[in-house]
N, C-alpha and C positions, 0 to 999 in steps of 0.2 A: 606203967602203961601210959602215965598221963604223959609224963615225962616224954618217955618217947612221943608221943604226938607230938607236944611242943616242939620238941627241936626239929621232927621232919617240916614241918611249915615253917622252921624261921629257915629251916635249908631252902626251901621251895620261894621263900621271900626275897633271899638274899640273889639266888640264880635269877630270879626276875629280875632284881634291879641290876644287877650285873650283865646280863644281857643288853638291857636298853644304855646301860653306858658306852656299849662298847658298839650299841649301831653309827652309821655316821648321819650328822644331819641332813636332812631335808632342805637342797637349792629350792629357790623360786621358780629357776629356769626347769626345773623337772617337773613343775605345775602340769597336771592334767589338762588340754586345752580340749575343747570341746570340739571336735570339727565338725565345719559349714556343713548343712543341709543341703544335697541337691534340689536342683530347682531343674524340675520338669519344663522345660520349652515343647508346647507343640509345632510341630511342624507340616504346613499343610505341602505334600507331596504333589500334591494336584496342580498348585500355583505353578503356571510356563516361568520358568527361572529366565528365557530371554524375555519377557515383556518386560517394556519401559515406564517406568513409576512413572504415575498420572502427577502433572504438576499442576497444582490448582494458580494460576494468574490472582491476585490479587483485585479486586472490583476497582474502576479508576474515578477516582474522586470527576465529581460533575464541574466539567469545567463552563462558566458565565460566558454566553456570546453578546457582544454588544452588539445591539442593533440599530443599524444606520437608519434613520428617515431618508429617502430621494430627496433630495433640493427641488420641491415646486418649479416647474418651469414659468421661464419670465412670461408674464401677461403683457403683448407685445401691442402696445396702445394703436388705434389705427389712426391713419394717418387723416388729419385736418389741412386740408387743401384751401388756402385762400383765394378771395380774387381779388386776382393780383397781373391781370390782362398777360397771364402764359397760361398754355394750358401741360397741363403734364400728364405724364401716361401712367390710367386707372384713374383720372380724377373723375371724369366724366362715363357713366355706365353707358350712357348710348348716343349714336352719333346718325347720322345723314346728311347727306350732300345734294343741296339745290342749287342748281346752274351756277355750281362751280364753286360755292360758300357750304363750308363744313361747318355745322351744326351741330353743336353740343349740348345735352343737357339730362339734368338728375331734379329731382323732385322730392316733398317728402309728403306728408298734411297739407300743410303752410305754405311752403313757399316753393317756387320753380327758378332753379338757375342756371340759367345761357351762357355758352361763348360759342363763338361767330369768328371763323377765320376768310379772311374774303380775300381774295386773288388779287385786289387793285389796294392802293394807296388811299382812295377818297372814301366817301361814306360808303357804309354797311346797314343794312337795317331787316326787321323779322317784323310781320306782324301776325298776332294770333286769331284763330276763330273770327276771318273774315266770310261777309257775307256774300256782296258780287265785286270781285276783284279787290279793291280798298277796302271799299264800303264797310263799317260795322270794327274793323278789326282794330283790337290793341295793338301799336307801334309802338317798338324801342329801335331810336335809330340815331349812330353816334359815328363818329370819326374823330380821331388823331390830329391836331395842329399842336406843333412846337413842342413835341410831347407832354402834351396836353391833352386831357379827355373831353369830347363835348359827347352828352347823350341827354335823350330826350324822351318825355312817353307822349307819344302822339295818339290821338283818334282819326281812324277812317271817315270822312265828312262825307266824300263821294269816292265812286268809283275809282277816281283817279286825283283824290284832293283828301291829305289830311291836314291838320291841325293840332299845336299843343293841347294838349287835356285842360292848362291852364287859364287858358282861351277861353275857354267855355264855362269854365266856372266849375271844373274838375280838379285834383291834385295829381302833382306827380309822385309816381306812388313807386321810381326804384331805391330800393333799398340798401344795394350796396353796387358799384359799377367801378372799372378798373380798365386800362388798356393800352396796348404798345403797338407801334408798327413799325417793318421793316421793309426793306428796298421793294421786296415783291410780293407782300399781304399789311395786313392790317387785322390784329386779333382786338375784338373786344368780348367782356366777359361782365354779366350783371345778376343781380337776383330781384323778383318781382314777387308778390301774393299771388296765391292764387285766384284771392278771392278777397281786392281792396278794399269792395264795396263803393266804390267810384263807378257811376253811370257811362263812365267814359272810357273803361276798363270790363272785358268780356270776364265773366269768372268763369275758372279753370276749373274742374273736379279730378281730382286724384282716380288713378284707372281708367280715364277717359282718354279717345282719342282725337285732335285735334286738328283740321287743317291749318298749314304758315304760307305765308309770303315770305319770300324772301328776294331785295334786291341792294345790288353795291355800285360804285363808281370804278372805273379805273384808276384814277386819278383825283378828281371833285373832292374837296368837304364839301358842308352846308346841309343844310337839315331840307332844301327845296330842287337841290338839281335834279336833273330828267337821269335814272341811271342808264349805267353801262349793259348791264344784265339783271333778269329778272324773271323768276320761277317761282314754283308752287309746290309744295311738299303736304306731309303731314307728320306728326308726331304721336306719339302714345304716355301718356305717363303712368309711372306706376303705381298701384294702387297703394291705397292710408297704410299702414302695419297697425 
C-alpha cells in the first residue's frame, strides 16, 4: 500500500514538472498594463459657448512726466529819461499850454522837472507861485546861443522886475538843465527842489497846486528883454508816494 502511494505522487510529481516544461515563456510585451483612470471633467452646460473670453490688460507700468517750470517773464526795467533839452513821448506825465509854450513836467518828494517848448528862437522862461504878476515868483529863464545853454534862477523883485537870486545873496539852486533849438522853437528842460531852502526860491509841496508865468521871445536871447508873449497858467503836482 505504501508503495503504491509512493509512486502515485512521484507520477503526480513528474506530470507537474512536465507540464511547466512544456509551457512557453512569458514576453515582457504581454506584461499586464494597468490602464488610465478616467478623469471626470465637469462641464458647466449653463456657460453661453458664444461669449468671448474676458482678457485681463496687464496694468501699465507708471510712466515719469517731467515737468517744465514757465521761463519767468523778462522784468522789463522802465525807462530812465534824461535831460537832455528833447522831450519824448511818455517822459513827461502832464502837460499845458500858456500862450503858446507847452509845459511839461513830473515831480516826486524832492524834486520838480520842467521842459518848456516855446514857439520863438529867443528866451523862454516859467516862474512859479507868483504873487502880483512878477512879484514873489521863482524864475527859471534860459535860451539857446551857439548851441549853447544859458539858464538862470531869478526872483521876482517887482511886478515887472526880476533879478538873479545871486544878486541878493541867494544861490542858484538848478540841478540839472539841458537844451536845443530849432528853426521854429526853442526846448529847454531842467530840474529844481522843491524845496531849496533859498529865501529866494517859493517852496513847492508835493499834491499842491500852483500858479506859473510864463513868457518867451520870438527871436531875443538875454535874460532882460521885454517878451514877445506872455501868460498865466497853473499846475498841479503830484502827491509824495
Amino acid at each position: 500500500m505504501n508503495k503504491v502511494l509512493l509512486i502515485l505522487v512521484g507520477v503526480a510529481v513528474l506530470g507537474a514538472a512536465v507540464v511547466l516544461i512544456l509551457l512557453p515563456p512569458r514576453d515582457s510585451a504581454d506584461a499586464i498594463v494597468a490602464e488610465p483612470s478616467a478623469v471626470e471633467v465637469a462641464v458647466d452646460e449653463t456657460a453661453d459657448e458664444t461669449a468671448e473670453p474676458v482678457v485681463v490688460e496687464p496694468e501699465p507700468e507708471p510712466v515719469e512726466v517731467e515737468v517744465v517750470e514757465p521761463e519767468p517773464e523778462p522784468q522789463v526795467a522802465p525807462v530812465e529819461h534824461v535831460v537832455d533839452g528833447t522831450i519824448a513821448e511818455g517822459e513827461y506825465p502832464h502837460k499845458t499850454t500858456v500862450v503858446g509854450v507847452d509845459v511839461y513836467w513830473r515831480n516826486n518828494a524832492e524834486q520838480l522837472r520842467v521842459g518848456l517848448v516855446s514857439p520863438g528862437t529867443g528866451y523862454v522862461a516859467i516862474g512859479f507861485d507868483p504873487e502880483v504878476q512878477m512879484q514873489g515868483a521863482n524864475m527859471i529863464i534860459g535860451f539857446m546861443q551857439e548851441g549853447e545853454l544859458h539858464i538862470r534862477d531869478d526872483y521876482g523883485t517887482q511886478t515887472i522886475a526880476h533879478t538873479q537870486d545871486t544878486n541878493r545873496g541867494g544861490s542858484d539852486n538848478i540841478l540839472a538843465s539841458a537844451g536845443s533849438e530849432w528853426p521854429d522853437q526853442t526846448v529847454i528842460e531842467f530840474i529844481i527842489p522843491l524845496d531849496s531852502g533859498d529865501a529866494y526860491d517859493k517852496p513847492l509841496v508835493a499834491g499842491n497846486t500852483y500858479p506859473i508865468l510864463v513868457s518867451y521871445h520870438d527871436l531875443r536871447d538875454g535874460f532882460s528883454a521885454r517878451h514877445s508873449g506872455r501868460g498865466a497858467g497853473e499846475i498841479t503836482l503830484d502827491a509824495a508816494e
